[in-house]
TITORTI-256345 format. One record per residue (C-alpha): chain; x, y, z. Coordinates in nm, 2 decimals. Layout:
<site "A", <X, Y, Z>>;
...
This chain:
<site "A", <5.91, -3.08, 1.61>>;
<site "A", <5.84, -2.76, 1.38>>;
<site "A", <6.17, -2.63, 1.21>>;
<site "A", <6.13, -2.25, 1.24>>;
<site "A", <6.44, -1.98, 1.16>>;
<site "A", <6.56, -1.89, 1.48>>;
<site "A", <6.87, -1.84, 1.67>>;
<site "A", <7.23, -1.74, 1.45>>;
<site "A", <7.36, -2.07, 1.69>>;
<site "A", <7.07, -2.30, 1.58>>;
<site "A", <7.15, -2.17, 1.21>>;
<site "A", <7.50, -2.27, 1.20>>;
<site "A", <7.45, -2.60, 1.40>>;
<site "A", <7.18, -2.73, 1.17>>;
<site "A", <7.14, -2.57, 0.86>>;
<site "A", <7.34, -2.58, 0.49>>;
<site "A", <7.44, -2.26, 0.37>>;
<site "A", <7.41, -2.18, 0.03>>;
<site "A", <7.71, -2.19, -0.20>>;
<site "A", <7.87, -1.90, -0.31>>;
<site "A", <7.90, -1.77, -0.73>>;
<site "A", <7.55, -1.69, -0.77>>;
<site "A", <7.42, -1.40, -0.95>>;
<site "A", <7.35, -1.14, -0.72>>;
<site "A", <7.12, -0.97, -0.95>>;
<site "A", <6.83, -1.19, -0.92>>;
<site "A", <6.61, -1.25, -0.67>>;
<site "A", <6.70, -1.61, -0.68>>;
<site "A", <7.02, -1.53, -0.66>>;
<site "A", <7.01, -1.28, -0.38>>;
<site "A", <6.80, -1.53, -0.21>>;
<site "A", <7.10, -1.77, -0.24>>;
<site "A", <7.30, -1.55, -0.06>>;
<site "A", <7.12, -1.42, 0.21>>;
<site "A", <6.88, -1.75, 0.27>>;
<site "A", <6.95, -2.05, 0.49>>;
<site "A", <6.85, -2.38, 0.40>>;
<site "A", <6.61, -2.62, 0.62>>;
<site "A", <6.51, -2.93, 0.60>>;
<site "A", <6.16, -3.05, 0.64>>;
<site "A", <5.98, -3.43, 0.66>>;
<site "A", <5.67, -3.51, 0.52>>;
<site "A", <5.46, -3.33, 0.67>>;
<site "A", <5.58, -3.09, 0.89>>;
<site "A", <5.45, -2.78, 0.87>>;
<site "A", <5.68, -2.47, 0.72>>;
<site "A", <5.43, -2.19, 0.89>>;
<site "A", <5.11, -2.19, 0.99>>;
<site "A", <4.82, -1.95, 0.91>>;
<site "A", <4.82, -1.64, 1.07>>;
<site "A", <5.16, -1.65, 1.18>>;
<site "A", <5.40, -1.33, 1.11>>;
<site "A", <5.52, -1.33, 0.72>>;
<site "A", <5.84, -1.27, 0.85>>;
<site "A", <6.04, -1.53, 0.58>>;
<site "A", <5.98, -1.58, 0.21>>;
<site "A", <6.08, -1.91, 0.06>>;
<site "A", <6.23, -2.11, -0.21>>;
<site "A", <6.18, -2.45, -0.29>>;
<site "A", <6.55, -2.63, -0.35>>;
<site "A", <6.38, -2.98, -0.31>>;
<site "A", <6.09, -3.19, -0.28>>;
<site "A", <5.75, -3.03, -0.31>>;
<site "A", <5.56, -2.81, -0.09>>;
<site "A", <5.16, -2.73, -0.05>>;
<site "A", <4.97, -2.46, 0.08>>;
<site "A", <4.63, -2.52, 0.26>>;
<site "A", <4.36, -2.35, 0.43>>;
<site "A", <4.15, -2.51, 0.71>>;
<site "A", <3.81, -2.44, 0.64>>;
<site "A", <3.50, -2.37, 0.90>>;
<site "A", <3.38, -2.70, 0.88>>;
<site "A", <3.65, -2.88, 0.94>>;
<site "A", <3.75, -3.02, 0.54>>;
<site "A", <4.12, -2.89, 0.43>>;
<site "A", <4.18, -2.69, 0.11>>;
<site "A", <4.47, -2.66, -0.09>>;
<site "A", <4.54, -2.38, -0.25>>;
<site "A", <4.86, -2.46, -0.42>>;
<site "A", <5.18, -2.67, -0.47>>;
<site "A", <5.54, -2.52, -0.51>>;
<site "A", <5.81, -2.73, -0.69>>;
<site "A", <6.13, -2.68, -0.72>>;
<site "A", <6.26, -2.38, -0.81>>;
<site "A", <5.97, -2.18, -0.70>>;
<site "A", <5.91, -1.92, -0.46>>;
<site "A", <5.62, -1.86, -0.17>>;
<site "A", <5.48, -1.71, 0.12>>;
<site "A", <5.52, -1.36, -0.01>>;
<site "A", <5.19, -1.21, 0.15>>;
<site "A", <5.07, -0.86, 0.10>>;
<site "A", <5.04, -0.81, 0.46>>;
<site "A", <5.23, -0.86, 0.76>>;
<site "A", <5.09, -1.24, 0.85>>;
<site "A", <5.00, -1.60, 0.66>>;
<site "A", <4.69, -1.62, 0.55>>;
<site "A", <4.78, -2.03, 0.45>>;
<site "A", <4.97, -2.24, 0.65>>;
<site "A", <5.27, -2.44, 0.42>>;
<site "A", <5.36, -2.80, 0.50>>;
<site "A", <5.62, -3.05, 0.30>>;
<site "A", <5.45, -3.26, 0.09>>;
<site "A", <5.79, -3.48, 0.10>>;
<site "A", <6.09, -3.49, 0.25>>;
<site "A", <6.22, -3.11, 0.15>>;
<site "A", <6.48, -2.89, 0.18>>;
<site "A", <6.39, -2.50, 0.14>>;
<site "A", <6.55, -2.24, 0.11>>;
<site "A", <6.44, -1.94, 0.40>>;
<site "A", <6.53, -1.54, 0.39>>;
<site "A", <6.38, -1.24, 0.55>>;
<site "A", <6.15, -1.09, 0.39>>;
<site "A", <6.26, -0.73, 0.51>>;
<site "A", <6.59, -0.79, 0.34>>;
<site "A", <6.46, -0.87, 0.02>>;
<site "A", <6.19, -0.60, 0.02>>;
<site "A", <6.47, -0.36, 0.15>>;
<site "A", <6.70, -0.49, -0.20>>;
<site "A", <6.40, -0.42, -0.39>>;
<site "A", <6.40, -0.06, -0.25>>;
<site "A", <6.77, 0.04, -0.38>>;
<site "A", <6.77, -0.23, -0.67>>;
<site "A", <6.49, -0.13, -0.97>>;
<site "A", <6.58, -0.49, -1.14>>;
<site "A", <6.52, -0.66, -0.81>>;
<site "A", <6.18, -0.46, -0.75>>;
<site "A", <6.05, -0.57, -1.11>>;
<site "A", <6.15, -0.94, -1.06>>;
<site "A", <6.00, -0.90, -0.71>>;
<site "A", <5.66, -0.74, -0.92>>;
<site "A", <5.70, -1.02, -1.16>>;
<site "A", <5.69, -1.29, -0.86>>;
<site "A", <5.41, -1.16, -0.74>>;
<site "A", <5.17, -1.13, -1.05>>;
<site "A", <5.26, -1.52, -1.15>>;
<site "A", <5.15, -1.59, -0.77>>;
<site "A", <4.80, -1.40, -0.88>>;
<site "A", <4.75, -1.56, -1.19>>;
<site "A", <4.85, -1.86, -1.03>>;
<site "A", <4.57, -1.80, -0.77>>;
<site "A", <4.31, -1.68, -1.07>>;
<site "A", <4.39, -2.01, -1.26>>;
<site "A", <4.26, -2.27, -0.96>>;
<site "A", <3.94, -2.02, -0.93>>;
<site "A", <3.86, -2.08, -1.31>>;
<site "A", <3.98, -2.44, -1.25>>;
<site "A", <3.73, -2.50, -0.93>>;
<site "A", <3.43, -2.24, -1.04>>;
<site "A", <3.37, -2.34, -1.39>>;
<site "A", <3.54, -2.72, -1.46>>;
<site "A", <3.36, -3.02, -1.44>>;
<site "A", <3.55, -3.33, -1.30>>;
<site "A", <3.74, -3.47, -1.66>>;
<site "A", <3.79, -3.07, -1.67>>;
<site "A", <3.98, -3.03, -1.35>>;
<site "A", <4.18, -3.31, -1.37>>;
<site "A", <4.31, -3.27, -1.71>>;
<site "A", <4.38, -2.92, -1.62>>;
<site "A", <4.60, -3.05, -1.33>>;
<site "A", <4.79, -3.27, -1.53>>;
<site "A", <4.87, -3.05, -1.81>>;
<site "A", <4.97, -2.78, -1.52>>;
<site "A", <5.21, -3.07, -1.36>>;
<site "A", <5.36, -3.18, -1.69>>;
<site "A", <5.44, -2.79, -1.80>>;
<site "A", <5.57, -2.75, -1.43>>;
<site "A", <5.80, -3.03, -1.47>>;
<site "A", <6.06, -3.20, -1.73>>;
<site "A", <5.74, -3.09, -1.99>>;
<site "A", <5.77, -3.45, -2.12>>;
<site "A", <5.46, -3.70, -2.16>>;
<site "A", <5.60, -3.89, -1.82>>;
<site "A", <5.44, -3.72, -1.49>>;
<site "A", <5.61, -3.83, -1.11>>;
<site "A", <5.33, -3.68, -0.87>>;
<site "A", <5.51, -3.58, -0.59>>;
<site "A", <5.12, -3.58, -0.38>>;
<site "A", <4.88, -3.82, -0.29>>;
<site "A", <4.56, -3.83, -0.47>>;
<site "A", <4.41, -3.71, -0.09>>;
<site "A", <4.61, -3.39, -0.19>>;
<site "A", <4.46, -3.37, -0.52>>;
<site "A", <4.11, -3.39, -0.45>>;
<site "A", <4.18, -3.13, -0.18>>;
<site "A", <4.34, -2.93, -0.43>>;
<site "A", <4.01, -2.97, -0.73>>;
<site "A", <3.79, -2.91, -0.49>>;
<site "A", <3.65, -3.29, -0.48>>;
<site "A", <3.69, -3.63, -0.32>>;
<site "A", <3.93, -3.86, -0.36>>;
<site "A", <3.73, -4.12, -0.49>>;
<site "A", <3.57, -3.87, -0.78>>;
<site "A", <3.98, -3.81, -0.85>>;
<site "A", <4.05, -4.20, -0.87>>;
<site "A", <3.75, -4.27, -1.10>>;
<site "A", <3.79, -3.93, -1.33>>;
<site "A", <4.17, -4.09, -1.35>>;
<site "A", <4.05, -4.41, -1.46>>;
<site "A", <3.82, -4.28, -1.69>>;
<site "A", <4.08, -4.06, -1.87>>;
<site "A", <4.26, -4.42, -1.90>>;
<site "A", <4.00, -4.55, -2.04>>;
<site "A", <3.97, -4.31, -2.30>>;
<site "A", <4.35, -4.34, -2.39>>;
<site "A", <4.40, -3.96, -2.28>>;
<site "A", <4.66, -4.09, -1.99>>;
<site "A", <4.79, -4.41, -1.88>>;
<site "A", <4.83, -4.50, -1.51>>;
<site "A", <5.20, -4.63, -1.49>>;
<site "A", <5.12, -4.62, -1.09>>;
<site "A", <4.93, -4.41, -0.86>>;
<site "A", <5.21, -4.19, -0.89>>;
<site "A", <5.31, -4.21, -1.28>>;
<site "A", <5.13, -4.08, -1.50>>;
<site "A", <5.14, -4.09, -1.87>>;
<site "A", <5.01, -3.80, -2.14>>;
<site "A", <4.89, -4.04, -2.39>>;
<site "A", <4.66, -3.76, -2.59>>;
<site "A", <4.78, -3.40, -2.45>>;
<site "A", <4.55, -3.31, -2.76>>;
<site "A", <4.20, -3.50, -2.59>>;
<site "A", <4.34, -3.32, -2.26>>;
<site "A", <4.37, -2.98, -2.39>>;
<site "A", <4.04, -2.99, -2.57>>;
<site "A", <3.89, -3.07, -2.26>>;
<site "A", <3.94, -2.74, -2.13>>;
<site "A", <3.91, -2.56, -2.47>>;
């Protein structure tokens, strides 16, 4: 069953409202206020392309993925949101990606008319809102450079470098997705993934803890790859 914003009852029966004290002049913090917060499985499906952009969206926890069915039937992903970050802020009135949890989730859900609407009367608001949305494009330019013009070593040493500076920025990397959702993401298959990873081991660039844990062994090999 798909956990949608509905009803003021079905808010206040099943979702967690955010705590008060927050700083009102961000948009994180505005968000706070305003937002409800929903959980989601693995899995389920936050909204689904072409459905009104009626919400934006915050990640409080787990990890989410946006993704794209193609003609043919393969899935693309265009993008994973940790915590902390913001998505579905469309420049049109509907999804053009559906969102799905990539784990068990919890995010945080306000209307996008109300935030627009602060951004009207608030010029701080409006810039961080501006802000938001140019880190979404170059966010968006990146995987094109990433998928148009990287080889295989290229793309995935691009993606773990991305997921380290995304995270605690340390050498130690907990992926959150499956390597399925990283080939879908590079733009290959998930056997090229699991022998580009294995090669990277090889050459004492990473270490493969688990399929999960990964370790920068030589960010400087990595970073050259993509120089």
């Amino acid at each position: 069953m798909l956990m949608r914003p509905t009803t003021t009852a079905t808010r206040t029966s099943r979702y967690q409202f955010p705590r008060s004290g927050v700083d009102v002049n961000t948009i994180a913090g505005s968000m706070e206020l305003m937002g409800i917060r929903i959980p989601y499985a693995r899995n389920v499906e936050i909204f689904g392309e072409g459905e009104p952009a009626e919400y934006l969206y915050k990640v409080v926890s787990g990890t989410v993925r946006s993704c794209k069915l193609l003609d043919d039937g393969r899935r693309q992903v265009t993008g994973f949101y940790m915590v902390g970050e913001a998505f579905g802020l469309e420049p049109d009135e509907e999804h053009h990606f559906s969102a799905e949890a990539v784990n068990d989730t919890v995010i945080l859900v306000v209307k996008r008319s109300a935030i627009i609407g602060l951004a009207a009367r608030d010029a701080d608001i409006a810039r961080q809102l501006w802000a938001m949305t140019a880190r979404e494009l170059q966010r968006v330019q990146n995987h094109m450079l990433v998928l148009g013009c990287m080889g295989a070593k290229q793309r995935v040493a691009a993606f773990l470098l991305q997921m380290a500076l995304r995270g605690s920025g340390g050498d130690e990397i907990e992926l959150p997705m499956s390597r399925q959702d990283i080939a879908d993401y590079l733009g290959m298959t998930v056997e090229t993934v699991s022998r580009t990873m294995t090669q990277l081991e090889n050459d004492a660039a990473i270490g493969l803890a688990s399929s999960r844990r990964i370790v920068l062994r030589d960010r400087t090999a990595l970073t050259r790859l993509n120089a």
